[in-house]
C-alpha positions as CSV (number, residue, x, y, z in Angstrom):
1,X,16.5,-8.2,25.2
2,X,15.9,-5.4,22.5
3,X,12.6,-6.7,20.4
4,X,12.8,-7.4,17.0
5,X,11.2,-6.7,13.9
6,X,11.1,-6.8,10.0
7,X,9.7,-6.2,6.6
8,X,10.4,-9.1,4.3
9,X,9.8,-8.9,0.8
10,X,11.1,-9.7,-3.0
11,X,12.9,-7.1,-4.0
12,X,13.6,-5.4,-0.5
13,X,16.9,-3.4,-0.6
14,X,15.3,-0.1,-1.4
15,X,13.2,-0.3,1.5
16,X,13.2,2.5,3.7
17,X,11.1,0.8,6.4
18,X,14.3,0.1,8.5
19,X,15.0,3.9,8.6
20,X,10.7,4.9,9.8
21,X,10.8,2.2,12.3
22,X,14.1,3.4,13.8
23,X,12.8,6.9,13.6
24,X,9.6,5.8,15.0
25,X,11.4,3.9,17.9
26,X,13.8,7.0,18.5
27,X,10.3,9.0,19.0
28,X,8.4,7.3,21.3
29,X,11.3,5.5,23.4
30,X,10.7,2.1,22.2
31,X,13.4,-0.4,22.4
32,X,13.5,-2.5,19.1
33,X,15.1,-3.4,16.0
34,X,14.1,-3.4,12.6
35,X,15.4,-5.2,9.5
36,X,15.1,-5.6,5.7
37,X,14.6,-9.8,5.0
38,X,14.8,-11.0,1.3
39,X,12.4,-14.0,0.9
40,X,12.5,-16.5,-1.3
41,X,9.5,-16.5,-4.0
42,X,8.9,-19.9,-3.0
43,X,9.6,-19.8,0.7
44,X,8.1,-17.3,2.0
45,X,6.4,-19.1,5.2
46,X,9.7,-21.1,5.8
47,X,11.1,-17.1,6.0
48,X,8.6,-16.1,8.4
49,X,8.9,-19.2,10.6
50,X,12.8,-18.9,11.1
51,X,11.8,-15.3,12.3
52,X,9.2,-16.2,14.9
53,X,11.5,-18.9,15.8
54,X,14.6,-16.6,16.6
55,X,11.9,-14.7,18.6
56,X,11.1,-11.9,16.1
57,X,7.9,-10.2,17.2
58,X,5.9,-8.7,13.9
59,X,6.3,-8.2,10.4
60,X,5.8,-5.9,7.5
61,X,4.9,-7.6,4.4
62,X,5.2,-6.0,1.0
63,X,5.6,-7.2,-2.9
64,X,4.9,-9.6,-3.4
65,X,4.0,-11.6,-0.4
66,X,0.6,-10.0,0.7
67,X,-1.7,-13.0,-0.3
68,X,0.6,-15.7,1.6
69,X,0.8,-13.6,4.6
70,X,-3.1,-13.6,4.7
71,X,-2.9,-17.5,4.5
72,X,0.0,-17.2,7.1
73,X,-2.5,-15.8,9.8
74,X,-4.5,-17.5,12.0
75,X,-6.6,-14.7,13.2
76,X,-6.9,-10.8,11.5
77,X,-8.8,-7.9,11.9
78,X,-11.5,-6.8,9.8
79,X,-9.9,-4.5,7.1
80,X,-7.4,-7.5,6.1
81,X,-10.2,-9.7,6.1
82,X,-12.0,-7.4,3.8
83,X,-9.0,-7.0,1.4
84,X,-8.1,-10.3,1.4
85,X,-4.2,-9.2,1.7
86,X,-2.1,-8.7,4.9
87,X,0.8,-6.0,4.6
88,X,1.5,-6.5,8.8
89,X,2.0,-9.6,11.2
90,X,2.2,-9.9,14.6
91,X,3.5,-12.9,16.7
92,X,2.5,-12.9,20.1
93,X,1.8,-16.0,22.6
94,X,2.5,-18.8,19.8
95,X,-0.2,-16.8,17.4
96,X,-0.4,-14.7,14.3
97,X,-2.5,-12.1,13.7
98,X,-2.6,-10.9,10.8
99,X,-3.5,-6.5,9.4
100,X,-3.6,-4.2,6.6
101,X,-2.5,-0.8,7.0
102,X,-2.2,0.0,3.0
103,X,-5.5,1.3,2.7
104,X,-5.6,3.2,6.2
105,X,-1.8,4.8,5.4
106,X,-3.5,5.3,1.5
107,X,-6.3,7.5,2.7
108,X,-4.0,9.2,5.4
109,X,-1.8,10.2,3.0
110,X,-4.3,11.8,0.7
111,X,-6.5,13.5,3.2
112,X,-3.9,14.8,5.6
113,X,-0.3,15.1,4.0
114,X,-1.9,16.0,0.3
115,X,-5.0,17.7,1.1
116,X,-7.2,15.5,-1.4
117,X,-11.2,15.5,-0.4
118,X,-12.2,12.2,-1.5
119,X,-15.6,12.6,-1.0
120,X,-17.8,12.6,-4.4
121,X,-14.5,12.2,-6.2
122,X,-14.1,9.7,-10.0
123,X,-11.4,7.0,-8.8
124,X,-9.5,4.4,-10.9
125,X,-7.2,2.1,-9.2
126,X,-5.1,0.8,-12.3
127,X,-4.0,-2.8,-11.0
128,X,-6.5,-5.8,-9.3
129,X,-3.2,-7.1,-7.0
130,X,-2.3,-7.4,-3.3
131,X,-1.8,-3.5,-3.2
132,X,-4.7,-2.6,-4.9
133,X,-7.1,-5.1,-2.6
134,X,-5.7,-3.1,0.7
135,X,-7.0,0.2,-0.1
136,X,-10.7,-0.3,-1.3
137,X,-12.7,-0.8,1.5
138,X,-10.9,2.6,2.8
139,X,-11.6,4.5,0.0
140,X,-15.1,3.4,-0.6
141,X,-15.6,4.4,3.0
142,X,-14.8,8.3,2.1
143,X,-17.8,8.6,0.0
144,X,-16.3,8.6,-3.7
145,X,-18.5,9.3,-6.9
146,X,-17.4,6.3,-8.0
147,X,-14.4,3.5,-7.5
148,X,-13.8,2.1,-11.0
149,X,-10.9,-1.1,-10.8
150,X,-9.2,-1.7,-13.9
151,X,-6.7,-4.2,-15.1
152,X,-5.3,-6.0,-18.4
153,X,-7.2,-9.1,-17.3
154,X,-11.0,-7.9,-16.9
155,X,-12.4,-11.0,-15.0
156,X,-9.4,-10.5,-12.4
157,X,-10.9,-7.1,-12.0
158,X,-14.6,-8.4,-12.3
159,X,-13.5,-10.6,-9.6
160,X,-12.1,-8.1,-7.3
161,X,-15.1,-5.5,-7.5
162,X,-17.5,-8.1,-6.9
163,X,-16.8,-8.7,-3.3
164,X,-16.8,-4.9,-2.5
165,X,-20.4,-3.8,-4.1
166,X,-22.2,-3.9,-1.3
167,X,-19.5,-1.0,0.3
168,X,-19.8,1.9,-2.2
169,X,-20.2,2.4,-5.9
170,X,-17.1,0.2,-7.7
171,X,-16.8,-1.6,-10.6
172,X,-14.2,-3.0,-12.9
173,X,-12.6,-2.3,-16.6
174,X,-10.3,-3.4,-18.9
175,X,-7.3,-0.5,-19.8
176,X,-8.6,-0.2,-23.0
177,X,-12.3,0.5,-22.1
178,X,-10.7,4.0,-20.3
179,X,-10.4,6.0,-23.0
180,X,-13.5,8.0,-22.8
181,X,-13.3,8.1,-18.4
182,X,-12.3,10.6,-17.3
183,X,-11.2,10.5,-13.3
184,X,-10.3,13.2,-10.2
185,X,-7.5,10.7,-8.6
186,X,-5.8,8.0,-10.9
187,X,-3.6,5.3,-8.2
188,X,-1.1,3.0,-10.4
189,X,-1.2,-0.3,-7.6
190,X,0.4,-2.0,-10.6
191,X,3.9,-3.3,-10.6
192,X,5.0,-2.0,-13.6
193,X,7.0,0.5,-11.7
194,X,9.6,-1.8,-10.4
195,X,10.7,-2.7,-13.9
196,X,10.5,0.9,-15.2
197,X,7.5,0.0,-17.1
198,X,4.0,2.3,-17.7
199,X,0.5,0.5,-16.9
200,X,-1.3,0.2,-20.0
201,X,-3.6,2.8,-19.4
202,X,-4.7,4.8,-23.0
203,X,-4.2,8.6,-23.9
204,X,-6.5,11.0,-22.5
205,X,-7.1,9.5,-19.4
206,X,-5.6,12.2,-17.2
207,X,-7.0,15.3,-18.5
208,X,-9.2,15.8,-16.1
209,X,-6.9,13.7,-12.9
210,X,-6.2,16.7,-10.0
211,X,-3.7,13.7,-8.9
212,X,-1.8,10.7,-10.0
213,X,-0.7,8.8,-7.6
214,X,2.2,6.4,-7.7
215,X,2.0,3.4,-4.9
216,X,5.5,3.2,-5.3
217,X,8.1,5.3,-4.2
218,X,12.3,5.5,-4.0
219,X,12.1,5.9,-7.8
220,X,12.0,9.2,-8.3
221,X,9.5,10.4,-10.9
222,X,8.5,7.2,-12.4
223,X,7.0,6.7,-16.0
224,X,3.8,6.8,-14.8
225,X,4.5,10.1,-12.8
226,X,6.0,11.8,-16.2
227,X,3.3,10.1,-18.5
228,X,0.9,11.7,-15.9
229,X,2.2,15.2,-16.1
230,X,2.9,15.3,-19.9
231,X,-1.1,14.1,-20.3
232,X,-2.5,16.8,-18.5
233,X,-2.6,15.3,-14.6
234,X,-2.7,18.7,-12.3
235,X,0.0,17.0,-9.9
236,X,2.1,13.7,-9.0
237,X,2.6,12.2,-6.0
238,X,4.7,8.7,-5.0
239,X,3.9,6.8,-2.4
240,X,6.6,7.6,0.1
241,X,4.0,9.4,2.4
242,X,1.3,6.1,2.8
243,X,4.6,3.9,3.7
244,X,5.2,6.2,6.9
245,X,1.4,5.9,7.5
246,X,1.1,2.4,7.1
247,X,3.8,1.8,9.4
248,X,2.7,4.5,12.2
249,X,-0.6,2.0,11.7
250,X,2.0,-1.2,12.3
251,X,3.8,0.6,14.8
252,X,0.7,1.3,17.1
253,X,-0.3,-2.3,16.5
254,X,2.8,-4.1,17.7
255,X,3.7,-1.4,20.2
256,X,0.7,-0.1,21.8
257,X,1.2,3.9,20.7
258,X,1.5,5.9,17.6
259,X,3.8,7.9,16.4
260,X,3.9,11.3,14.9
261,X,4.2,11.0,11.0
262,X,4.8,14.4,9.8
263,X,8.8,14.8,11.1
264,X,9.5,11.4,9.9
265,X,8.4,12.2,6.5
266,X,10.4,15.1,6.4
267,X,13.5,13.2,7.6
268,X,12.6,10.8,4.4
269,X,12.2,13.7,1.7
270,X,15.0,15.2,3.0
271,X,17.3,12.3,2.4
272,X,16.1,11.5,-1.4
């Protein structure tokens, strides 16, 4: 029986995890299947259940289920712990174990596809959500200047930083208290992209950015991306190349090898 697998999330038909996985598969002569699932807001766990149920074997998790899926796991390894998010499941022998691949596929994508040295580098994160939980412990582990969170709601933010002091130098802001930063790398892990919308982050801001990164991708060049470029940002990137390398992180977790990401990301650009 062919093995199956899924990313379920809320929206989910722009996903192109379906097309990475198959990809993947193709690559390393795996015999699965991999599908987009829509879940409920409210049902999320019901979702998963019917899945494990009909013999599905792992998950991707993405917006905006990452916090229930780290309640949904019984065991998990050590980065989802530390983020307190889970972006991947695995079901195996009546278990779940639960991992986070964001920050891994984050840093990946940086270092290796976009040849960004993180090392002694000013970072804002502009968001204190599931997506922005995953990739702190990663990037605090490169050696940044400094890792500064910042959000519309400080003591979300306050909250957030608080548990990650004792990995690297991090600390939280509101939007408005920006003005005067000024950062190497700027990551939008807001949502405001879904919706077309611009994190509420003030003028000036990216003079100095080498990079803004947008989590998101499938969009084309986003509002943050143009705001970005119009306010001085040396370049833009979405986030199409961490979603192949948080998946190559899934794929090696539910199937034991990983695959080459460069040709799939090529296959990806080459179809938007």
């Amino acid at each position: 029986m062919t093995d199956r697998y899924a990313v379920i999330g809320n929206p989910i038909a722009h996903s192109k995890s379906p097309v990475i996985h198959a990809a993947f598969a193709l690559q390393t002569g795996q015999d699965l299947t991999y599908e987009r699932i829509l879940g409920a807001t409210d049902g999320f766990r019901q979702t998963v259940d019917a899945f494990r149920a009909e013999g599905g074997l792992g998950m991707n998790v993405t917006l905006p289920f990452k916090i229930e899926a780290y309640a949904y796991a019984g065991e998990m390894s050590e980065r989802a712990a530390a983020a307190g998010a889970v972006n991947t499941l695995k079901f195996e022998a009546g278990q779940v174990f639960g991992d986070n691949t964001d920050g891994a596929g984050l840093v990946r994508d940086l270092e290796t596809n976009l040849g960004v040295r993180l090392r002694g580098k000013r970072v804002l994160i502009a968001g204190a959500g599931g997506a922005a939980q995953g990739a702190i412990v990663p990037l605090l582990a490169r050696g940044p200047a400094e890792l500064v969170i910042a959000n519309r709601t400080l003591e979300k933010a306050q909250t957030l930083a608080a548990r990650f002091t004792d990995r690297g130098p991090i600390r939280a802001a509101r939007f408005e208290d920006l003005a005067k930063l000024r950062f190497d790398l700027i990551i939008n892990a807001t949502a405001a992209s879904i919706d077309g919308d611009l994190p509420e982050l003030p003028r000036g801001v990216y003079e100095d950015c080498a990079l803004a990164y947008e989590m998101m991708y499938g969009r084309g060049e986003t509002p943050f991306m143009r705001s970005a470029l119009a306010e001085g940002a040396g370049r833009v990137a979405d986030g199409l190349g961490m979603l192949v390398e948080q998946a190559a992180e899934a794929f090696q977790l539910w199937r034991g090898v990983r695959p080459e990401t460069e040709p799939v990301l090529d296959l990806l650009r080459h179809q938007t």
